[in-house]
N, C-alpha and C positions, 0 to 999 in steps of 0.2 A: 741817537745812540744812548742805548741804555745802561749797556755793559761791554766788555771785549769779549772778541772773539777768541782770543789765544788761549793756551791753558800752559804756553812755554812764555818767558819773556823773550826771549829772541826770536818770538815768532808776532811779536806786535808790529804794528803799522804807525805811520809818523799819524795818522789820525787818530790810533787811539789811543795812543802817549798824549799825543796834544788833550786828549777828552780826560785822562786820568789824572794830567799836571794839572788841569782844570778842577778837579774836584779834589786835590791835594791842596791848593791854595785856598780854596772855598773852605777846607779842615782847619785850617791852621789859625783861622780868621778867630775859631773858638777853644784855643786854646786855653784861654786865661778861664771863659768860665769853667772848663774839666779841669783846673788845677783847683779851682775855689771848690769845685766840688770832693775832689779829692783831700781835699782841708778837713772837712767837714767828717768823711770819712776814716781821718784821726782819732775821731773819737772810738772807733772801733779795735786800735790799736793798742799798744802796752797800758794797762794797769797799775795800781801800787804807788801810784804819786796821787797829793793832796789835788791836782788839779789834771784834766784829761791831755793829753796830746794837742788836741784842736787849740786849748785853754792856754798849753803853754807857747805853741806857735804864735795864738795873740797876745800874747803879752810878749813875748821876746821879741816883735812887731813894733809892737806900743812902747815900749823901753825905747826901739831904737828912736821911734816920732819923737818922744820927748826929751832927748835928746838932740834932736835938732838933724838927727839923719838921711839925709838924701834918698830920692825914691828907691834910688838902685839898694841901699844899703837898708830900706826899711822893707822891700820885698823881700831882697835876701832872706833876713831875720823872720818874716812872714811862713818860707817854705825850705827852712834850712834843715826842717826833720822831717819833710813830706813823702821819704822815701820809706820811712818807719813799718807801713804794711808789707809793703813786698818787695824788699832790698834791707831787710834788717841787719845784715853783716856787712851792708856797703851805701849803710840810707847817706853818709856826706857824699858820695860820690855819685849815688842816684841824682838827689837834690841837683847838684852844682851841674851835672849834665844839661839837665830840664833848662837852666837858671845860665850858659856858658852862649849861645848865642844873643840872650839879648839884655847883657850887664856886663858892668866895666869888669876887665880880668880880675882887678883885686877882691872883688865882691865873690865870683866865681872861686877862686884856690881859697880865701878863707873859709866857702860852707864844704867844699872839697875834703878838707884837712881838719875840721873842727872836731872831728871823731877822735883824731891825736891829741888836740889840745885841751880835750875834755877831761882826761886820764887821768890827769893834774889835780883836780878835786878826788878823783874815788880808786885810782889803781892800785893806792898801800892797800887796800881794805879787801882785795880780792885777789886769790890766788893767779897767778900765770897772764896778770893784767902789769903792764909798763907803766907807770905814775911820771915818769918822764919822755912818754913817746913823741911826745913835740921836739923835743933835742932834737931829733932826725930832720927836724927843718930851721933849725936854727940858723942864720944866714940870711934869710930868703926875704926878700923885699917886704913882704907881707906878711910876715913871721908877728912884726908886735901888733900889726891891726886885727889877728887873730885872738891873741890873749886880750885885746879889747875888747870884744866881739864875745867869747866865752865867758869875760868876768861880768858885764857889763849888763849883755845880754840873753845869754843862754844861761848857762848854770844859776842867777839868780831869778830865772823864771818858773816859779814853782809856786807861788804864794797865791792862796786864794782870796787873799784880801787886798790885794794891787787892785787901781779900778783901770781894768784891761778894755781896750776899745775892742769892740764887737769885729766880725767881717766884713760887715757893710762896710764900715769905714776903709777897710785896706782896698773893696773889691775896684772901684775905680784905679786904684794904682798898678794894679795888680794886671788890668784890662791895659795901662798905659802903654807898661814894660813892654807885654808880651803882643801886642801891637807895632812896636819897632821890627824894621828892617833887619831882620837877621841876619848877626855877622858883619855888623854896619862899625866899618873901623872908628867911627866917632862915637859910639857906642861901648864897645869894646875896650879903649882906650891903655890897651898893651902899654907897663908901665906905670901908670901911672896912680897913683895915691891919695885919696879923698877923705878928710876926716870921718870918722864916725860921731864924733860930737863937736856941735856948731853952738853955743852957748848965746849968742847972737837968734839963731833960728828958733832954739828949743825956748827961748825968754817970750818971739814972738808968736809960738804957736801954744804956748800958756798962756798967754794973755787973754 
């Protein structure tokens, strides 16, 4: 079997669901390299900054490694604006979608939400823009590891003189994540809270 026969879904057979679940899993196997290519495809994206889209994705990457950041939270920071081409009025919620089967929830709701907590730097300076639209989550478990996340690693990613690690270096982790069992509750780990900086790690991966 090449292809189905159907042109209705309710008119498929358990053979060729079994054939199409079969080449759905056989997709999924290459997800991580269509996101590292979609990286790269950043650069096609917004303009007007001293560095490209791709440019600031690796460094707000690179920031979080040195830092001492754990895989989940250095992927994160890797594709936290990767929805930039084609979800420009919802790229945190693009992002965190791609990013919500196979990372801990916390990592998920902070690239979700970072579009609110971004506001904080620039919403005086533009009409009919909220400077305090993160109030709206104030409470929320995860609420300070975002102003983390924003101060630390996104909003000071813009400089062309940071020495920012290339893609190659993220692409293995990148392959790791999106490698795991999706939806795998030890994965996922609902609740629960992971520094973003490890001062211990970030000492020995300077070294």
């Amino acid at each position: 079997m090449d292809h189905v026969d159907f042109t209705q879904m309710k008119d498929g057979t358990k053979d060729e669901y079994e054939f199409l679940n079969a080449l759905e899993i056989d997709h999924t196997k290459h997800t991580a390299d269509r996101l590292l290519k979609a990286l790269v495809d950043l650069d096609e994206s917004l303009t007007g900054y001293q560095i490209t889209r791709l440019g600031h994705s690796l460094q707000s990457a690179t920031r979080a490694w040195n830092d001492g950041a754990d895989i989940d939270w250095v992927v994160a920071a890797l594709l936290h604006d990767i929805g930039d081409i084609y979800a420009p009025y919802n790229h945190d919620e693009y992002a965190a979608t791609i990013l919500k089967p196979f990372v801990r929830e916390q990592c998920t709701w902070v690239v979700q939400t970072h579009g609110d907590f971004q506001m904080v730097y620039y919403g005086q300076h533009l009409d009919g823009f909220d400077q305090n639209k993160r109030d709206r989550h104030r409470g929320h478990p995860y609420f300070a590891d975002n102003e983390v996340f924003c101060e630390r690693w996104d909003q000071a990613s813009f400089d062309p003189d940071y020495a920012t690690l290339p893609i190659e270096f993220f692409a293995p982790m990148v392959r790791e994540v999106f490698d795991r069992q999706a939806y795998d509750p030890d994965v996922i780990q609902s609740g629960t809270r992971a520094p973003l900086t490890d001062p211990a790690t970030a000492a020995a991966r300077a070294a």
